[in-house]
C-alpha positions in Angstrom: -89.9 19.5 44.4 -87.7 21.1 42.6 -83.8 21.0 44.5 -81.8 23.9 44.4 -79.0 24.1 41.9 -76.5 23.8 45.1 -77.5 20.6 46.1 -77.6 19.1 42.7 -74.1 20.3 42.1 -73.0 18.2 45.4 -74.2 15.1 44.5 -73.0 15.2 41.3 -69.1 15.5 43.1 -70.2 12.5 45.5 -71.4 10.3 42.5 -67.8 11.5 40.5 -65.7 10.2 43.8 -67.4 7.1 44.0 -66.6 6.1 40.6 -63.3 7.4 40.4 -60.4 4.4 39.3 -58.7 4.0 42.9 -61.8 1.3 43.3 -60.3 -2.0 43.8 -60.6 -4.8 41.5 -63.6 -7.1 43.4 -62.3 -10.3 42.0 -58.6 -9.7 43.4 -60.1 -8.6 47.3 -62.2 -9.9 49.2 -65.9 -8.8 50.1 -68.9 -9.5 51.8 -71.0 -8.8 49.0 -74.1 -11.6 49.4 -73.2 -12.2 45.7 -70.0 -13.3 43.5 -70.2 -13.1 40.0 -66.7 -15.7 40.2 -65.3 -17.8 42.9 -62.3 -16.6 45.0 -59.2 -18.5 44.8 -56.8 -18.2 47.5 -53.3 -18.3 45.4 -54.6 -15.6 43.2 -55.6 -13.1 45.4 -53.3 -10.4 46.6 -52.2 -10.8 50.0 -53.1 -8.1 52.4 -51.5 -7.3 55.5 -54.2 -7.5 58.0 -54.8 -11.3 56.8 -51.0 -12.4 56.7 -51.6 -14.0 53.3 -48.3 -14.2 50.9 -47.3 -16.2 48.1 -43.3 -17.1 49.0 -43.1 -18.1 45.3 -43.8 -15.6 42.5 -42.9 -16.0 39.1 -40.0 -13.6 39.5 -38.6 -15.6 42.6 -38.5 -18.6 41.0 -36.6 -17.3 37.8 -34.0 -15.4 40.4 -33.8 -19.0 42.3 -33.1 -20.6 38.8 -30.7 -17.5 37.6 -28.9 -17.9 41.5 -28.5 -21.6 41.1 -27.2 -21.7 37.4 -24.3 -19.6 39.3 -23.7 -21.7 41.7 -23.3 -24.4 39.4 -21.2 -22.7 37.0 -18.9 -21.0 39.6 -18.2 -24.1 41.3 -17.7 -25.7 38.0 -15.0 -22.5 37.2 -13.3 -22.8 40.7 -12.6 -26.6 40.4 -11.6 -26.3 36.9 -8.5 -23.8 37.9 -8.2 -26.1 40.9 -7.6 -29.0 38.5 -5.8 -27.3 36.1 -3.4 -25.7 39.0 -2.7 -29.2 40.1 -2.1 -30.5 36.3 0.7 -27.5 36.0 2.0 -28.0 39.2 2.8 -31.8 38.3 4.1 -31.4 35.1 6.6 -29.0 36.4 7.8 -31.3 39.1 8.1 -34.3 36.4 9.9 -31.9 34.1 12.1 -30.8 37.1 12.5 -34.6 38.1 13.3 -35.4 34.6 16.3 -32.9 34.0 17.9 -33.9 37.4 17.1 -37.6 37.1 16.9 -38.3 33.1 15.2 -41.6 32.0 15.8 -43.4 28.6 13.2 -42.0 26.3 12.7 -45.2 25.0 10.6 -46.3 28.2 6.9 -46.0 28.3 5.8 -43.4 30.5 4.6 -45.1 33.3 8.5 -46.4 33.8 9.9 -43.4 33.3 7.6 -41.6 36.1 8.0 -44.5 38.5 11.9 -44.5 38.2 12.0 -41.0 38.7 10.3 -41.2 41.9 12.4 -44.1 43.1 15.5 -42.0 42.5 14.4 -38.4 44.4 12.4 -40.8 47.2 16.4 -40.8 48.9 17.2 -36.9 48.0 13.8 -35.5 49.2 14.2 -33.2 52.3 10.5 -32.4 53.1 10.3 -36.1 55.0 11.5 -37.6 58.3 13.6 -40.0 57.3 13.8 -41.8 53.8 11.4 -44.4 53.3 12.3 -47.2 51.4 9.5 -49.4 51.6 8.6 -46.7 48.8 11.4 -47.1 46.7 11.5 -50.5 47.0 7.8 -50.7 45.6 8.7 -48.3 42.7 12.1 -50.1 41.6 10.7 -53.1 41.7 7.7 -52.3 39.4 10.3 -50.8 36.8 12.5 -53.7 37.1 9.3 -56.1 36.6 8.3 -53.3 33.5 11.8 -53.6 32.3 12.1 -57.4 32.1 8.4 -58.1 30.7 8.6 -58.2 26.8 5.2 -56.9 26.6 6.3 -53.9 28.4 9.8 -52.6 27.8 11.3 -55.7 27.5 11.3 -56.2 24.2 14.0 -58.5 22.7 15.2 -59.5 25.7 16.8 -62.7 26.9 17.5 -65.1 29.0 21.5 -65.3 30.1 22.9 -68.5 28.0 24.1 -70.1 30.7 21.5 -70.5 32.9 22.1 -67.7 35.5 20.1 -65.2 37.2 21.2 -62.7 34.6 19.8 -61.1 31.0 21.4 -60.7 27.8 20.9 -57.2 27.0 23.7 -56.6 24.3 20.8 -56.0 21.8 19.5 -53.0 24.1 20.8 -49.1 23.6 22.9 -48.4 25.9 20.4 -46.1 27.8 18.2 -48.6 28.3 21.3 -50.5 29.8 21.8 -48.0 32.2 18.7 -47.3 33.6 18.4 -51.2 34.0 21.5 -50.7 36.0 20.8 -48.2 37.8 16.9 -49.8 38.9 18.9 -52.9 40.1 21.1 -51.0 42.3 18.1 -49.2 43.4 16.3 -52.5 44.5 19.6 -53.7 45.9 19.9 -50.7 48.2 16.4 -50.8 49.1 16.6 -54.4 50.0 19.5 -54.0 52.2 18.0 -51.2 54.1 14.5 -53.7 54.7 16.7 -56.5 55.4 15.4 -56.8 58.9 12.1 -55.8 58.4 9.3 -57.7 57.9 5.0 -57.1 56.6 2.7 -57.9 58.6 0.2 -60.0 56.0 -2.8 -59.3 57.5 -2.7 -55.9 57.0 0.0 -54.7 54.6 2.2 -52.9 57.3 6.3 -52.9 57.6 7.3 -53.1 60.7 10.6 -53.7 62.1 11.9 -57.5 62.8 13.0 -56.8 66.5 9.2 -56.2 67.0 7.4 -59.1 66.3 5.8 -60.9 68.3 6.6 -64.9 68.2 8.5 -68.0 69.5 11.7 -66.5 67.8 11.8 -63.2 69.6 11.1 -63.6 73.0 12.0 -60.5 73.9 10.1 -58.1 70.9 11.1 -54.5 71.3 8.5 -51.5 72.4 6.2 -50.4 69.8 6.1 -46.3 69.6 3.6 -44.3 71.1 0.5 -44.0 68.3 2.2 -46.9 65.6 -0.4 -49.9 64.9 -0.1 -52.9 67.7 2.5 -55.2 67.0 2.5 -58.1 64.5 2.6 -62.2 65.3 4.8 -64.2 63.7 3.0 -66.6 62.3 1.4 -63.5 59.7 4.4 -62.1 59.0 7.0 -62.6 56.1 10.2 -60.4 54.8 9.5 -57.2 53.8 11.2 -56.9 50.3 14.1 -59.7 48.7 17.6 -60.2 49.8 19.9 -57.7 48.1 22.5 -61.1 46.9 19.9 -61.6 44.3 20.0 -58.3 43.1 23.5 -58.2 43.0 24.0 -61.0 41.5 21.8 -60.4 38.7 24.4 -57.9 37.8 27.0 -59.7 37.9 25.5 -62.4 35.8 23.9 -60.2 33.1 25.3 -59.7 29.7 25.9 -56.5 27.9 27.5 -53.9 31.1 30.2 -52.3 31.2 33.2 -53.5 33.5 32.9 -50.7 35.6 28.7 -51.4 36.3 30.1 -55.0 37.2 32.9 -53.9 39.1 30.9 -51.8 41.4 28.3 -54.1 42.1 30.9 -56.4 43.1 32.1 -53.5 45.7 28.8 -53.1 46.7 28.0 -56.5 47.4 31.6 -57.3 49.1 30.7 -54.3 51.4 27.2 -55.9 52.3 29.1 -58.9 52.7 31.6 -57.2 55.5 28.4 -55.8 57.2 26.6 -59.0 57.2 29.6 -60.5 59.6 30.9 -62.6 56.9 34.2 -61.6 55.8 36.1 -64.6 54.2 33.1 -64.4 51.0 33.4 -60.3 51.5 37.4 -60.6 51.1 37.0 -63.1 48.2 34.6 -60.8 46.4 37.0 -57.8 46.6 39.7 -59.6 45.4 38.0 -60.8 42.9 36.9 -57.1 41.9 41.0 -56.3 41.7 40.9 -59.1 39.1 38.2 -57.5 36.9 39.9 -53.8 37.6 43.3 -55.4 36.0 41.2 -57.7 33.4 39.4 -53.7 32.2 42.7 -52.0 31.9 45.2 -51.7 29.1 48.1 -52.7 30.8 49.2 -56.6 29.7 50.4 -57.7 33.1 49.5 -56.7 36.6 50.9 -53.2 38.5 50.8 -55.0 41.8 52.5 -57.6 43.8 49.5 -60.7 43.6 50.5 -61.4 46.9 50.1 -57.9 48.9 48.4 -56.5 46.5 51.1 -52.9 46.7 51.4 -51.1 43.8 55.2 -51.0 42.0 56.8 -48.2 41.8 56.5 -48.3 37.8 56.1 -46.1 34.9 52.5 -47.6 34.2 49.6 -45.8 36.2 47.1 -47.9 37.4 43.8 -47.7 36.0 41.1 -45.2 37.9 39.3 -48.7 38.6 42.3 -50.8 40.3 43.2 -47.5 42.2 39.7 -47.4 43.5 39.2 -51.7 44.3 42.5 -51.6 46.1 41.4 -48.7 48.3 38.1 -50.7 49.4 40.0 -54.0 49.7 42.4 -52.3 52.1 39.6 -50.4 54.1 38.4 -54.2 54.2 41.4 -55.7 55.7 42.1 -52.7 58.1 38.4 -52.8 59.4 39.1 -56.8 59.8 42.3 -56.4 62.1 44.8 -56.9 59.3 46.6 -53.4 59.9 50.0 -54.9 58.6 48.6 -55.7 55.0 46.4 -53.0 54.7 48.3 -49.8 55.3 51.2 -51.2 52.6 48.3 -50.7 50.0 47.1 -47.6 51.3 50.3 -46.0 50.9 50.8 -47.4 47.6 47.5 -45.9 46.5 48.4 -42.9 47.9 52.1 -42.8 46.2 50.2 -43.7 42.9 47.8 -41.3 43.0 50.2 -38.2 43.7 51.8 -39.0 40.7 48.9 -38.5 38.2 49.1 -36.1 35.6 47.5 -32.6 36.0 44.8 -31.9 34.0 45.5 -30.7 30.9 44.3 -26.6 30.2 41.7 -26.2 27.7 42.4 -24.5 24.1 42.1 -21.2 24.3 40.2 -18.7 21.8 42.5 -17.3 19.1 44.4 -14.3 19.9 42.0 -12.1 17.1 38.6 -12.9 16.3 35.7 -10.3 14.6 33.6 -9.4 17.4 29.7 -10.1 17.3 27.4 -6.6 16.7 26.1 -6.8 20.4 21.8 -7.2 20.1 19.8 -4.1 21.3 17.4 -6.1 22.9 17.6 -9.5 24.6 14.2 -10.4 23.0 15.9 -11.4 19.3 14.0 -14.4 17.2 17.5 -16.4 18.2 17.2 -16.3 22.2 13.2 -16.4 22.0 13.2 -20.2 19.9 16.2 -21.2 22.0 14.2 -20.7 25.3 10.9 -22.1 23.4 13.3 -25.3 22.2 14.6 -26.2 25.5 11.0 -25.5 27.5 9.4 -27.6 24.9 11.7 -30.4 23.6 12.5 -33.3 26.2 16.4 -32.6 28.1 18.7 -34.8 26.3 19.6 -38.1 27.8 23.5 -37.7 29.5 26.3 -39.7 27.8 28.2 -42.4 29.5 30.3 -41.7 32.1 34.2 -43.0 31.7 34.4 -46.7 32.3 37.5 -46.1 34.4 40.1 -48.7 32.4 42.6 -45.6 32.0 44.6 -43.7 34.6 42.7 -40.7 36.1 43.9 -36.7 35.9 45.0 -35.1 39.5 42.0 -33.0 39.0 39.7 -31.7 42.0 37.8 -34.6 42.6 41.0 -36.9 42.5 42.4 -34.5 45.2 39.4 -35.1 47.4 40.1 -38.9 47.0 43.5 -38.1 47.9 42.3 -36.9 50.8 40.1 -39.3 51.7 43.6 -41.6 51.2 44.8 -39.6 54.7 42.2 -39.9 56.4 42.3 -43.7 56.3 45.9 -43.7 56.9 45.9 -41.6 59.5 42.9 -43.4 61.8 44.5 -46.7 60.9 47.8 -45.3 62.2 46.1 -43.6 65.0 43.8 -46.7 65.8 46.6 -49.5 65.9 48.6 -47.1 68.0 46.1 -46.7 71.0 46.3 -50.9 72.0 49.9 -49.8 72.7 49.5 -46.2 74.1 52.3 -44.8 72.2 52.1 -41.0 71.7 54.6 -40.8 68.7 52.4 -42.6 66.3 49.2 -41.5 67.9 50.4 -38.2 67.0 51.5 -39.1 63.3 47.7 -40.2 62.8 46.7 -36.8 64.0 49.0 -35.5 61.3 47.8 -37.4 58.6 44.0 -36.2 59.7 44.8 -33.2 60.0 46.5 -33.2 56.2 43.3 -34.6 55.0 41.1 -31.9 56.0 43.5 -29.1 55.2 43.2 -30.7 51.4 39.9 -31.1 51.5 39.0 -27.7 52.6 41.3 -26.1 50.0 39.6 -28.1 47.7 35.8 -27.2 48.3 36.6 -23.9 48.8 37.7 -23.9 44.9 34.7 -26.4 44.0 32.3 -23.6 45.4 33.9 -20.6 42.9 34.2 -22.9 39.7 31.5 -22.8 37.4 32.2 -26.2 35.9 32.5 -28.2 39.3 30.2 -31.3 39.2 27.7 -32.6 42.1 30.1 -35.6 42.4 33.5 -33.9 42.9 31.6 -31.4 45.9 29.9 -34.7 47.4 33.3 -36.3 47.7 35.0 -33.1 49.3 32.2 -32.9 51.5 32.2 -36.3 53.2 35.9 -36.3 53.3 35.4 -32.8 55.5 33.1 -33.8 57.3 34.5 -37.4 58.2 38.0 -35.8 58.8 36.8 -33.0 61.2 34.6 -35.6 63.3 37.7 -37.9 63.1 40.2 -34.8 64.4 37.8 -34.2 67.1 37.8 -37.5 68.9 41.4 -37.9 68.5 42.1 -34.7 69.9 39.5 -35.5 73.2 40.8 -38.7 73.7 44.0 -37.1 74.0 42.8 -34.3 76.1 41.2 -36.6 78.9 44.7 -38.5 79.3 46.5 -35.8 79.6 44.0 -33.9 82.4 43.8 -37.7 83.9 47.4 -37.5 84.2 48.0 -34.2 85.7 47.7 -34.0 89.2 44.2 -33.2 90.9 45.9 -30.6 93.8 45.0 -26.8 93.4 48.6 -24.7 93.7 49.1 -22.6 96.5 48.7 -19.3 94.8 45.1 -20.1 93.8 42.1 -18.4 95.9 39.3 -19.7 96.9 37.2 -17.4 94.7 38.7 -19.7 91.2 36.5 -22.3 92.0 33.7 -19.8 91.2 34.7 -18.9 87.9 36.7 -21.8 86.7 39.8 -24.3 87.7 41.9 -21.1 88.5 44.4 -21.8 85.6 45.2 -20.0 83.0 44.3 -20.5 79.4 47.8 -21.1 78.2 48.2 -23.6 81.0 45.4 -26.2 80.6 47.7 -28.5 77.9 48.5 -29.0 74.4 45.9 -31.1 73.5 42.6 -28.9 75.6 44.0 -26.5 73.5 44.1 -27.9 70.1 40.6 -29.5 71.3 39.4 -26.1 71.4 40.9 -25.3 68.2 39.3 -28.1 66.8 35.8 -26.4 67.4 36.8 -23.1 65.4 37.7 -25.0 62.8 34.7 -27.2 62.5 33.0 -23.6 63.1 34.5 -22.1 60.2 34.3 -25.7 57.7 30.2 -25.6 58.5 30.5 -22.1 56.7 32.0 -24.0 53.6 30.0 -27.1 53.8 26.6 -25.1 53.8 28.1 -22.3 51.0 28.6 -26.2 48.5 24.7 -27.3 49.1 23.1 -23.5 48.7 20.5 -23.6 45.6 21.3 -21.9 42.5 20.2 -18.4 42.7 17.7 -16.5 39.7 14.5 -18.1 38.6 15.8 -22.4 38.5 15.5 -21.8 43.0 11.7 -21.6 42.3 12.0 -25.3 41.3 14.7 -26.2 43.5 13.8 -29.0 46.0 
């Protein structure tokens, strides 16, 4: 039967859709066809919805997993490289810092010059509590150990000839001679500020003597509130050396200066004196007046051997007998002897007023050919000079003066002259209260008050002078600061005897509303010394405004490395 040409036109556009080539691929689906020309493996099929069938980890996935963890890696390899690198800059500008404010010899290997530059700003540093010298002491003593090994720094060194504690170090530069100095006095102050402490052995701790617990100190002081428990005595032992070793070592060693010996043997007579032993302390400052005389030019000596006061003689004592007498007498005064020591104060004193004024520096010639002013800052010259001085280590400082010749009346001798008034003035002031008697209690108040009117005057023209050193300011400041605390408790002590001996009664003009506001007196009434007390506290007011104007940091781009 022949179909009409309709029909066959319609199943020719059902056979066309059927094989169109949206069919799916039979090996990538799944069918239920009764036969499979290959088998169906699960991980290569596509996953279809309706069978929640997915492969988590595609080719693509697993090369973004790679690409994200290379990343990682290489990121965190970038951010603890700048890390490291940051730290690296940052501690090369602090020892470069360190090194121009505490210079080494650049003879010493590096290890002693770092450790010795730590030892000396451990004492200076402001970002800590208190200081701590169970530091230092650790660091000096490791350069002083580098310093004396011949395989270290020690090379050449020797024994002292005659058996002592000391070296000979006449075959060393002299800045190597120095910084051996200047380590020894480091351990010596370290060891006499752990004199009374002790380490507990068992595990490596400082604690303080007073605290131990043993059959020698039955009653042990507290321990503080979150500190380790406190040691027994039977695991502990002293905490660093006794200074006299240290200073003796300088005192025995060959090749310094008279003036490193000579204040050493200060140093020790003052440790001495606080020790409670003041025949050996008196015997070692006298002996440090011999040296001062032995240093100076002068043939024969400028003081009476018996009093020890300066003549009234052409011949100006030496900068190091003015300073040995000064300590010898604050040794004798602090010891009860008032009558021997204020001769030698005021001999020191007269002595010292008569030193010559500095002399005025030369002065440029009245014509010289002006220099063709730069148009720009940025010139070859300036660029190698700042390259030179960023790059090239800061030159070691010379030698200071060894003190054998009579000093100028320059600032810093003025501050010393002030610190002369002080002393005379609380020694006058002090021997003058056992008796109670007003007129020389008054003349101490005088010569305090001298004292700090010089030393005011004097830092205010250390502060506006370009060329004023760190030692001259640090003198003026302690003298200030000593002589306004001194003034102050003069002045109340004063005060309270005089309101104890007024009478208590109220007068009969006063109300009853006074005792409200006040004692019902007027200002102008309450005595000399309340009012000189209160002037006392303007004073000290206005001095705190000088005091912190002499410790500001330099100003400009050197306060970014200011500690």
């Amino acid at each position: 039967m022949q179909q009409p040409p309709r029909t066959l036109i319609r199943r020719l556009l059902v056979l066309r859709t059927s094989k169109s080539p949206t069919t799916t691929r039979r090996f990538t689906r799944h069918t239920n066809l009764a036969s499979r020309g290959r088998p169906q493996i699960p991980y290569l099929s596509v996953p279809l919805a309706r069978n929640q069938q997915f492969r988590y980890l595609t080719t693509e996935r697993k090369r973004w997993l790679a690409y994200e963890v290379f990343l990682g890696f290489k990121y965190t390899i970038y951010a603890w490289a700048i890390i490291g690198f940051s730290v690296i800059a940052y501690y090369s500008v602090q020892q470069e810092w360190l090194e121009r404010r505490y210079p080494t010899p650049h003879e010493w290997k590096f290890w002693t010059r770092l450790r010795f530059r730590l030892a000396k700003w451990a004492p200076d540093r402001t970002d800590l509590p208190q200081t701590d010298w169970v530091i230092i002491g650790n660091y000096a003593k490791n350069v002083l150990e580098r310093l004396e090994d011949v395989n270290v720094d020690g090379a050449g060194l020797k024994k002292h000839g005659a058996g002592g504690p000391g070296y000979d170090v006449t075959a060393k530069s002299e800045p190597w001679r120095r910084g051996y100095y200047e380590a020894l006095m480091l351990c010596a102050k370290a060891a006499e500020n752990l004199d009374d402490q002790v380490v507990d052995k068992t595990r490596r701790l400082v604690f303080p003597a007073n605290q131990v617990i043993g059959p020698s100190n039955l009653n042990p002081k507290p321990i503080a509130h979150g500190s380790p428990s406190a040691p027994l005595e039977k695991d502990c032992e002293r905490a660093f050396e006794a200074p006299d070793g240290f200073y003796m070592k300088i005192i025995n060693t060959n090749g310094f200066t008279a003036k490193q010996i000579l204040d050493a043997t200060l140093e020790y007579a003052s440790w001495l004196d606080y020790k409670g032993l003041p025949d050996l302390s008196e015997l070692s400052y006298e002996q440090a007046v011999s040296l001062a005389n032995v240093s100076s030019s002068q043939a024969s000596p400028p003081y009476n051997a018996q009093s020890f006061v300066l003549g009234d003689s052409t011949n100006q004592a030496s900068s190091n007998l003015l300073t040995t007498l000064t300590a010898l007498a604050t040794h004798k005064a602090r010891n009860g002897d008032v009558a021997t020591a204020l001769p030698i104060l005021l001999s020191v004193l007269r002595a010292r007023r008569s030193l010559p004024r500095p002399q005025p520096q030369p002065t440029q010639p009245f014509y010289s050919e002006p220099e063709a002013p730069h148009a720009s800052p940025w010139t070859v010259e300036n660029v190698t000079g700042i390259a030179k001085r960023l790059i090239s280590p800061p030159a070691y400082p010379p030698p200071p003066p060894d003190g054998t010749t009579p000093p100028v009346r320059d600032a810093r001798e003025l501050c010393e002259e002030a610190g002369l008034n002080l002393y005379i003035g609380e020694i006058i002031y002090s021997s003058a209260s056992s008796s109670r008697s007003s007129s020389n209690r008054e003349d101490g108040l005088a010569w305090t008050r001298e004292a700090v009117d010089l030393a005011e005057e004097q830092l205010h023209k250390l502060n506006t002078s370009d060329d004023a050193t760190e030692a001259a300011k640090k003198t003026c400041r302690e003298c200030l600061s000593s002589g306004l605390e001194n003034w102050r408790l003069m002045v109340a002590r004063l005060a309270r005897e005089e309101a104890e001996g007024k009478t208590t009664g109220t007068s009969s003009s006063g109300s009853w509303l006074a005792g409200l506001w006040g004692d019902g007196k007027p200002e102008d009434t309450r005595g000399r010394w309340a009012a000189e007390e209160k002037v006392v506290k303007d004073r000290a007011r206005r001095a705190q405004e000088v005091l912190d104007e002499s410790q500001t940091p330099k100003s400009g781009l050197g306060s970014l490395f200011w500690a």
